[in-house]
C-alpha positions in Angstrom: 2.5 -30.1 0.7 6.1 -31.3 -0.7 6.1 -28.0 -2.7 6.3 -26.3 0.9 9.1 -28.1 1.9 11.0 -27.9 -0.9 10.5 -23.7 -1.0 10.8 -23.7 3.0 14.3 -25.4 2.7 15.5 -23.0 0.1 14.4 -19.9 2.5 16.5 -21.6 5.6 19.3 -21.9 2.8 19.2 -18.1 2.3 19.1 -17.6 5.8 22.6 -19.1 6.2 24.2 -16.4 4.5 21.9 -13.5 5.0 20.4 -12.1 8.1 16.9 -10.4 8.7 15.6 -10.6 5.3 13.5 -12.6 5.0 10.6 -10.2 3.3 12.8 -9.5 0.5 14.1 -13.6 -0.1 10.2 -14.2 -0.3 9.6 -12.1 -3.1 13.1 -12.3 -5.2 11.5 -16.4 -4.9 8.3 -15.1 -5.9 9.8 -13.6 -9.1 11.9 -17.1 -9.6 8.9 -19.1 -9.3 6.9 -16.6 -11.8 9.4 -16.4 -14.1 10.3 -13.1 -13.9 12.7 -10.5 -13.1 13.6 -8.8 -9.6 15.0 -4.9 -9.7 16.6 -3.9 -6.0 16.8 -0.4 -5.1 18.8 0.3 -2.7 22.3 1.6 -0.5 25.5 -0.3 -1.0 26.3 -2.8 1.3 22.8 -4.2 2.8 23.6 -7.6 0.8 22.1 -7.5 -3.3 25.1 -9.1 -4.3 24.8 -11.9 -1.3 21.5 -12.5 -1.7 21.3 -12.9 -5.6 24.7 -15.6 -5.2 23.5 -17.6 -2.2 20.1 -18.0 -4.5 22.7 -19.3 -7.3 24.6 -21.6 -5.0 21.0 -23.1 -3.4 19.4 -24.0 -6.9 22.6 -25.2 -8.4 22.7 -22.8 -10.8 25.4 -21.2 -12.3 25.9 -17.2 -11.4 27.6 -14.6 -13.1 27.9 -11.0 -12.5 28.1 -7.9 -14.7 29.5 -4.7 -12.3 28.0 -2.1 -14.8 30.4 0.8 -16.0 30.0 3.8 -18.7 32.6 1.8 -20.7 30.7 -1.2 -20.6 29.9 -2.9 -24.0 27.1 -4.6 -25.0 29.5 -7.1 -26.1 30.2 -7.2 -22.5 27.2 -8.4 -22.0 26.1 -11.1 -24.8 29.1 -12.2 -25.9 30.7 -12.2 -29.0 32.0 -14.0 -32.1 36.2 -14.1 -32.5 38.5 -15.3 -35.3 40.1 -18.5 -34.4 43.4 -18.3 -37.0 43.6 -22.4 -36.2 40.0 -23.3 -37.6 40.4 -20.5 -40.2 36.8 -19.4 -38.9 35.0 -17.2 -36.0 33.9 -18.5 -32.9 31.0 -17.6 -30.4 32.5 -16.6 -26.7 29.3 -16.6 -24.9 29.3 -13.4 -22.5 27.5 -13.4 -18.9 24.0 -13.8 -19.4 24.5 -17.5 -20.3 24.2 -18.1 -16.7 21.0 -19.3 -14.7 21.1 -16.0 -12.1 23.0 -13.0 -13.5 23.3 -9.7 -11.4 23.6 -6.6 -13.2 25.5 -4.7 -10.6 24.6 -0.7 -10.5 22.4 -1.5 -13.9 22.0 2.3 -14.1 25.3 3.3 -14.6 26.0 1.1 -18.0 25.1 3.6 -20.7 21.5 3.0 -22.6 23.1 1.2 -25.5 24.3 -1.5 -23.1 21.2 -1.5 -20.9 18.9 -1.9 -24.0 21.4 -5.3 -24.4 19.4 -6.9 -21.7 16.4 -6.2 -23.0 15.8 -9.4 -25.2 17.5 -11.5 -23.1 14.9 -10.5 -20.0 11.7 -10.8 -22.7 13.0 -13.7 -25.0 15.5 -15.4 -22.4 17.4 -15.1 -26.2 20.8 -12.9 -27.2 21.2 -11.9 -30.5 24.7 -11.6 -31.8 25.4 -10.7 -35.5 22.0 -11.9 -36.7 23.0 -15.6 -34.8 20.0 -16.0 -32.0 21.4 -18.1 -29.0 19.2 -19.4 -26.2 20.5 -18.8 -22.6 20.0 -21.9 -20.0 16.8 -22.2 -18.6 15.8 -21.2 -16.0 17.1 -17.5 -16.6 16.7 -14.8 -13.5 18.1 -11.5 -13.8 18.7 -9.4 -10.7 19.8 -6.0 -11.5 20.7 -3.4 -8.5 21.0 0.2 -8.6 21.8 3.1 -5.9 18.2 5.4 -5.8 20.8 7.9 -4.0 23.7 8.3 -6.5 22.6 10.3 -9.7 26.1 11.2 -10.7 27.4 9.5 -13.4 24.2 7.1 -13.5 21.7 6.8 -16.9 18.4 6.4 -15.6 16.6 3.3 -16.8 13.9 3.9 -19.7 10.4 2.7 -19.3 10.8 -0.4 -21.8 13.7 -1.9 -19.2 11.6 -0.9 -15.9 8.8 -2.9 -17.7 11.1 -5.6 -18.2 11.3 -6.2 -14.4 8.4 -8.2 -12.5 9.0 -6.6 -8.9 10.9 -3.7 -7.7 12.5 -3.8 -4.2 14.3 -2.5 -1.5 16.1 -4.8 1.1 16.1 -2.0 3.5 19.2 -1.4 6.6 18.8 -4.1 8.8 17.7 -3.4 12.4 19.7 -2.7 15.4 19.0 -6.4 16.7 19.6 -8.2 13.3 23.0 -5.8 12.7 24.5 -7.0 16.0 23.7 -10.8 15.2 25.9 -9.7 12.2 28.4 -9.2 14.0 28.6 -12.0 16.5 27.9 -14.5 14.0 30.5 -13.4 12.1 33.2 -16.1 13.0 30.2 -19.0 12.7 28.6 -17.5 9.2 28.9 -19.9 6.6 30.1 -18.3 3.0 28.1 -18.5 0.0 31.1 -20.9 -1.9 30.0 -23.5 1.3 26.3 -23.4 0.7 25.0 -26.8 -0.8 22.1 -26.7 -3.1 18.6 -27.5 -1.8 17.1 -27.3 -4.8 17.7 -28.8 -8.3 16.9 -26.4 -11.5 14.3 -29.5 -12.7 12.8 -29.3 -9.5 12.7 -25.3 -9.7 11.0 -26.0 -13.3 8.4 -28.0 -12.0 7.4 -25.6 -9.0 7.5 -23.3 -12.1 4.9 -25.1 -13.8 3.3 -25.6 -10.8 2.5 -21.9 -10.2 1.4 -21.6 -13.7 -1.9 -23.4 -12.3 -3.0 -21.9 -9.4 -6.3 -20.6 -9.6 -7.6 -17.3 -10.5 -11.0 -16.3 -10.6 -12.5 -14.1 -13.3 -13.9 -11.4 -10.6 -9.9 -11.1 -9.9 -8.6 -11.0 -12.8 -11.1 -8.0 -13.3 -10.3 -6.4 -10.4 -6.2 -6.3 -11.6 -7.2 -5.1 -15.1 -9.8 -2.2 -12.9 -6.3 -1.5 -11.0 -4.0 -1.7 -13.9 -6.5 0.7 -16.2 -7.1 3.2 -13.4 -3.2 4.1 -13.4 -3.9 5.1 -16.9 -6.6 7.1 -16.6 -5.3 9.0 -13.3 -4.4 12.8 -12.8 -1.3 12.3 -10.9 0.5 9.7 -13.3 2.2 10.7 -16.8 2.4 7.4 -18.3 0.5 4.1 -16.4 1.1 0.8 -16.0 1.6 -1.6 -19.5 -0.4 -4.2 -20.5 3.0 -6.6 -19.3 2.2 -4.9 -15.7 -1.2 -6.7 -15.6 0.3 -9.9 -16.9 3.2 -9.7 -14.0 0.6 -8.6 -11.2 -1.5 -12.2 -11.9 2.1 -14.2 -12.2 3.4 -13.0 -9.1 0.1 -13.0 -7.1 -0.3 -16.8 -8.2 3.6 -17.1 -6.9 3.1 -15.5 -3.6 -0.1 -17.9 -3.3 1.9 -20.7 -3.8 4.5 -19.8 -1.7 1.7 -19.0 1.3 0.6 -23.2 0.2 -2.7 -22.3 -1.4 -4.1 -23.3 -4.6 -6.2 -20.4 -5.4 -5.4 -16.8 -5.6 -7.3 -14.1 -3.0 -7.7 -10.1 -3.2 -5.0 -10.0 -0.4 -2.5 -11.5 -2.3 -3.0 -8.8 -5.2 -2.7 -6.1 -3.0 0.3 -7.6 -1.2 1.9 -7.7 -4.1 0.3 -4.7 -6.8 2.9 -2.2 -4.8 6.1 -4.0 -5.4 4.8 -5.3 -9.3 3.4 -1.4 -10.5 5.1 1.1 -9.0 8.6 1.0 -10.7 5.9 1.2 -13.9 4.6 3.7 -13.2 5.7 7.9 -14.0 4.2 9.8 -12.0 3.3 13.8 -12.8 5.0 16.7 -11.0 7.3 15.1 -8.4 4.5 12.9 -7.0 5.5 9.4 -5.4 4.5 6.4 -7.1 4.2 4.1 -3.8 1.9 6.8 -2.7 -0.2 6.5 -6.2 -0.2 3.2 -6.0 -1.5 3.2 -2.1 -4.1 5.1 -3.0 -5.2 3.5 -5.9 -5.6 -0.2 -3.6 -8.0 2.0 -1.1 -10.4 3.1 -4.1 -10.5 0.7 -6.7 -13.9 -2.1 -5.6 -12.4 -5.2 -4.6 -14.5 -8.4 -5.7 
């Protein structure tokens, strides 16, 4: 399948910069393909910002970053309009998210007023800037990272942002084996600013598309809205999954299908997927864990 090829080239791409991560590259291309959103969780230092600019440089796109502060505006963010004395009139400055892949660096430490200025552009790939709407380039992935250790100083994220995310992930420390190839392939490691791109952003639009019509039977599609609706309904959960969770678990189980060269989705591929889609989703009641809920969920819910 050329689509294969194509996708297989842009993981070896990856690999060029990063080392051992191959799990998470999969799905931050799952959430590419599907349109979506990716939200990392984790340490500093295990290689967000790497992976989210060597995925710019391999699609062509262009990358921006955000490092997220208390003191960042929303401004910051969007972009806004200033007086140009020559023309006698104001101007639009477009701010970061006109970019292709944006990182929102430490997402949780901007203060909620800035946070909720990513929340149209992630729904509506859209900014609004004094009543003015402005489309961002297509195609639009954000990748926001934050520390689940820090809480100092941090604004945790409210449930319409988590929402706005398609998968939540962790890249994880690398192992012993893959932190020493770190280190001896140090001198032969290529930079991100030398990748070339493997893939063009038409060519990224049409694998897109191509997701879009992967097969899902009706039995499945039951079977997500039976997972989905039990969250709601369950002891240990304080508010369940959304209606946009369902719609994200189909998009990215049609995604991972495609990446796996199938043209139909199976069970498997939901339940691969229904952790990293629901759980950030999800509040659970008293402390519980939501991976946990979520795990639990998979084993008791009838699969078609």
């Amino acid at each position: 399948m050329d689509h294969l090829t194509s996708l297989q080239r842009l993981r070896d791409n990856l690999g060029k910069t990063l080392v051992g991560k191959d799990q998470a590259v999969r799905l931050v291309i799952v959430a590419l393909l599907a349109g979506g959103h990716a939200l990392l969780e984790d340490v500093p230092g295990v290689g967000k910002t790497l992976l989210a600019k060597s995925l710019a440089q391999s699609i062509g796109g262009k990358f921006q970053r955000i490092q997220c502060t208390p003191d960042l505006l929303p401004t910051d963010i969007t972009g806004t309009n200033i007086w140009n004395p020559r023309s006698g009139s104001f101007e639009f400055l477009p701010g970061p998210v006109f970019a292709n892949v944006l990182l929102a660096d430490e997402i949780n430490r901007a203060t909620p007023r800035t946070q909720s200025a990513l929340l149209e552009v992630m729904e509506e790939k859209q900014v609004t800037v004094d009543g003015k709407s402005r489309a961002v380039p297509q195609p639009f992935f954000a990748i926001a990272t934050q520390n689940p250790i820090e809480y100092q100083g941090t604004f945790p994220l409210p449930e319409a942002q988590m929402d706005r995310f398609m998968l939540s992930l962790s890249l994880g420390y690398p192992t012993e084996q893959e932190e020493l190839q770190m280190l001896q392939g140090l001198s032969s490691r290529i930079s991100v600013d030398e990748l070339t791109p493997c893939l063009s952003l038409e060519e990224l639009h049409q694998l897109s598309r191509q997701v879009a019509q992967i097969t899902v039977e009706p039995a499945l599609q039951q079977y997500m809205v039976d997972l989905v609706r039990s969250t709601r309904v369950d002891d240990d959960v304080t508010l369940g999954v959304s209606p946009r969770g369902v719609v994200s678990l189909q998009r990215a189980s049609q995604a991972y299908s495609f990446l796996e060269g199938r043209t139909y989705t199976s069970p498997d591929d939901v339940k691969f997927m229904a952790p990293y889609v629901l759980t950030h989703r999800l509040i659970p009641a008293g402390g519980r864990k939501g991976d946990a809920i979520i795990a639990r969920l998979l084993e008791t819910v009838p699969i078609p």
